[in-house]
C-alpha positions in Angstrom: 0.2 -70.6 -20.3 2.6 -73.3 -20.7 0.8 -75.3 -17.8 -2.6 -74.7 -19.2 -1.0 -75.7 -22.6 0.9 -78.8 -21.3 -2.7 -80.3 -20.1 -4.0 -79.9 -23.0 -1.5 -81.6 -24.8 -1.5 -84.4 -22.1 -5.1 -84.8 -23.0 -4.3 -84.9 -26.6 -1.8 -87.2 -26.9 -3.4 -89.6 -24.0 -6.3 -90.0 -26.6 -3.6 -90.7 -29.4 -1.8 -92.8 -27.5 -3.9 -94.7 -25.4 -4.8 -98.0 -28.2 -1.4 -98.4 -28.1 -0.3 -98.5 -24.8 -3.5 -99.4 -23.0 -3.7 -96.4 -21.0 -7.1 -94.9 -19.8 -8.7 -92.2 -21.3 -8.5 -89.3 -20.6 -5.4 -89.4 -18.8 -6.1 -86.9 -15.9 -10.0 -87.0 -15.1 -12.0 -83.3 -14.9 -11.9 -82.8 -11.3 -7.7 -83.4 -11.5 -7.4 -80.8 -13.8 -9.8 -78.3 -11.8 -7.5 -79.0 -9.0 -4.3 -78.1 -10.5 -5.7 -75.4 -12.0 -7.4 -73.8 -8.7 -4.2 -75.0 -6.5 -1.0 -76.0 -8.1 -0.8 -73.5 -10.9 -2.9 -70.3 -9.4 -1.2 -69.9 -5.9 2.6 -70.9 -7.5 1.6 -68.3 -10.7 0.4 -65.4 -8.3 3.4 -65.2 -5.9 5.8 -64.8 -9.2 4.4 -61.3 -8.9 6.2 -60.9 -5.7 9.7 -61.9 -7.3 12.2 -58.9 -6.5 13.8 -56.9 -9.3 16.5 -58.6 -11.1 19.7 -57.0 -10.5 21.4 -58.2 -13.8 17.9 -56.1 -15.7 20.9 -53.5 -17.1 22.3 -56.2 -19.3 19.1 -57.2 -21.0 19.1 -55.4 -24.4 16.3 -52.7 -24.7 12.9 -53.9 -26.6 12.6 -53.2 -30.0 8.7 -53.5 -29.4 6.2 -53.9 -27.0 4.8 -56.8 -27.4 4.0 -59.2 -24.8 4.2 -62.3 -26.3 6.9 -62.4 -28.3 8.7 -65.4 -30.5 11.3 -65.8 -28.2 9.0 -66.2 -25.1 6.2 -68.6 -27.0 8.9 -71.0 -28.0 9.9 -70.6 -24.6 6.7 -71.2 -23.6 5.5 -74.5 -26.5 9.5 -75.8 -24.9 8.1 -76.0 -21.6 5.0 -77.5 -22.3 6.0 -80.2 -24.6 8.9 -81.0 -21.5 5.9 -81.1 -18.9 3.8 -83.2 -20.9 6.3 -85.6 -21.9 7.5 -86.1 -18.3 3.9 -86.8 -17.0 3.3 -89.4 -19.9 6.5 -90.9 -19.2 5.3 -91.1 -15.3 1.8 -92.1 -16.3 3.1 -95.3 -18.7 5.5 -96.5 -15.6 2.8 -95.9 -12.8 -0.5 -94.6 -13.7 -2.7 -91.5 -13.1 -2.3 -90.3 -9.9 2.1 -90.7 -10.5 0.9 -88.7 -13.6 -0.6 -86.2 -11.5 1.5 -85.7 -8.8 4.7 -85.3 -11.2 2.3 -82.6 -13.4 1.9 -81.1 -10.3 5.4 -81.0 -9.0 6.8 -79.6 -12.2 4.8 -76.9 -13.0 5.4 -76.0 -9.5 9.3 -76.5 -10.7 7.9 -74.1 -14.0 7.2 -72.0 -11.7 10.4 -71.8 -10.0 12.6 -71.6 -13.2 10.1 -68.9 -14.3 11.7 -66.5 -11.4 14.0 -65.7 -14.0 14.6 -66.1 -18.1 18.4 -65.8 -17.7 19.5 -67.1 -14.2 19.5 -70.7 -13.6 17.2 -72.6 -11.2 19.7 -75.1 -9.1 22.2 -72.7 -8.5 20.2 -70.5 -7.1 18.6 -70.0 -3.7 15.2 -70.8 -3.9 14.2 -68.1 -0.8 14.9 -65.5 -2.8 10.6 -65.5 -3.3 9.9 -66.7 0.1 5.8 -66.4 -1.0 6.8 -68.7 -3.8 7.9 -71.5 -1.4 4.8 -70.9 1.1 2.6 -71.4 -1.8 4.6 -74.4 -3.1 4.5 -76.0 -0.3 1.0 -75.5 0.2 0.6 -76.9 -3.1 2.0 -80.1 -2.3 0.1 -80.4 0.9 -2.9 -80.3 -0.8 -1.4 -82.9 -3.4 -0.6 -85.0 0.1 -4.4 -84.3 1.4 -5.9 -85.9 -2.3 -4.0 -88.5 -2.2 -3.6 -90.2 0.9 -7.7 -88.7 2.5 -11.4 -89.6 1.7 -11.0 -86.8 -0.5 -8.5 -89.5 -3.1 -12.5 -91.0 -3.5 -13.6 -87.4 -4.6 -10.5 -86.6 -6.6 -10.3 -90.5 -8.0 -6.6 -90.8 -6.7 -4.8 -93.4 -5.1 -2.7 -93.9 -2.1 0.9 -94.3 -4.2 4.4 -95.5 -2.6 7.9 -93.8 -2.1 8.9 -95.3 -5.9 6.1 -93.1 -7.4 7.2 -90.1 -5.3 11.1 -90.9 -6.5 10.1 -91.1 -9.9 8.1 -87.7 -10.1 11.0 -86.2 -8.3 13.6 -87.3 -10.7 11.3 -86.1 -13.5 11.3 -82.9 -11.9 15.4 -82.6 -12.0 14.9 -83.9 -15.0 12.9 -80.6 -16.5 14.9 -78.4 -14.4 18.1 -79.2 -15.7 17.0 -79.0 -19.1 15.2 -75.7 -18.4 19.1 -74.4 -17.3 20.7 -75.5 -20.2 17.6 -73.8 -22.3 18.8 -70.2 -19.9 22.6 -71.3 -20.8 22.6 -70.9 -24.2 20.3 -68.1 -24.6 22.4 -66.3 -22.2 25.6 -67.5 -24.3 24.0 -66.4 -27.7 22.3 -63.1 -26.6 25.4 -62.0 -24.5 23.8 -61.9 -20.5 26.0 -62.1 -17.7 24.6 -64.1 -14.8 24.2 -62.6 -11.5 22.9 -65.7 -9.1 22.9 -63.7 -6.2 
């Protein structure tokens, strides 16, 4: 959801935005999105399933309903999207589309990893603890390589982009999830959750 919703807002403010800054529109072409949403958010979102049971579960207060969607989880949720599509527009306005894309790409696959957990934080934590979630990651971003630097970039309209692009996607990407900690830090601080990063 928050990847789904991110494009979308990409989309939306790229049409905003563009008179002023020049940029093209849309931002990320059809067949970009179709790609992301076959490769870089499916395989990333269906290994999560394989996360193992949270052994700090026992200090999570029981729910008062049973709701899916709560408020909690779709600010959660809007938070991450609006912090995905601001880091891609940010990328996009220093290097263009396929910078855009590649840092969408890397951190929703960084979403994905912060998503393991609502209350343990991402960079101290081993990220083999879902060993399917890294497979499909890095399959992710192979396929990210094969669009880029193929025939297929002529397919996908990418380009072949340099090591500054790459740097700059993968600041972004510590960028979102060092934010996304301090979001777990304080809601583990106000709602009373002891951390277990093992």
């Amino acid at each position: 959801l928050s990847c789904n919703l991110s494009e979308i807002m990409i989309l939306v403010l790229g049409v905003i935005y563009a008179p002023i800054f020049g940029w093209q529109i849309p931002l990320l072409v059809s067949i970009q999105i179709l790609f992301m949403n076959m490769v870089t958010d499916n395989l990333p979102a269906l290994t999560l399933s394989f996360n193992p049971t949270s052994k700090d579960i026992m200090n999570e207060s029981p729910r008062k309903d049973s709701q899916l969607l709560n408020k909690s989880l779709i600010k959660l949720i809007f938070t991450t999207s609006v912090t995905m599509a601001v880091l891609t527009l940010i990328s996009y306005h220093i290097y263009g589309r396929t910078t855009a894309l590649v840092t969408l790409i890397l951190v929703e696959i960084g979403a994905a990893f912060s998503f393991r957990s609502f209350r343990k934080e991402t960079l101290n934590r081993s990220p083999f603890v879902n060993k399917y979630l890294v497979v499909a990651s890095l399959m992710s971003i192979f396929f990210t390589f094969v669009i880029i630097y193929t025939p297929a970039k002529v397919i996908f309209e990418t380009y072949s982009i340099d090591f500054r692009s790459w740097g700059l996607s993968a600041l972004l990407v510590l960028v979102s999830l060092v934010f996304f900690d301090i979001i777990k830090k304080v809601n583990n601080k106000n709602l009373g959750y002891v951390n277990d990063t093992k």
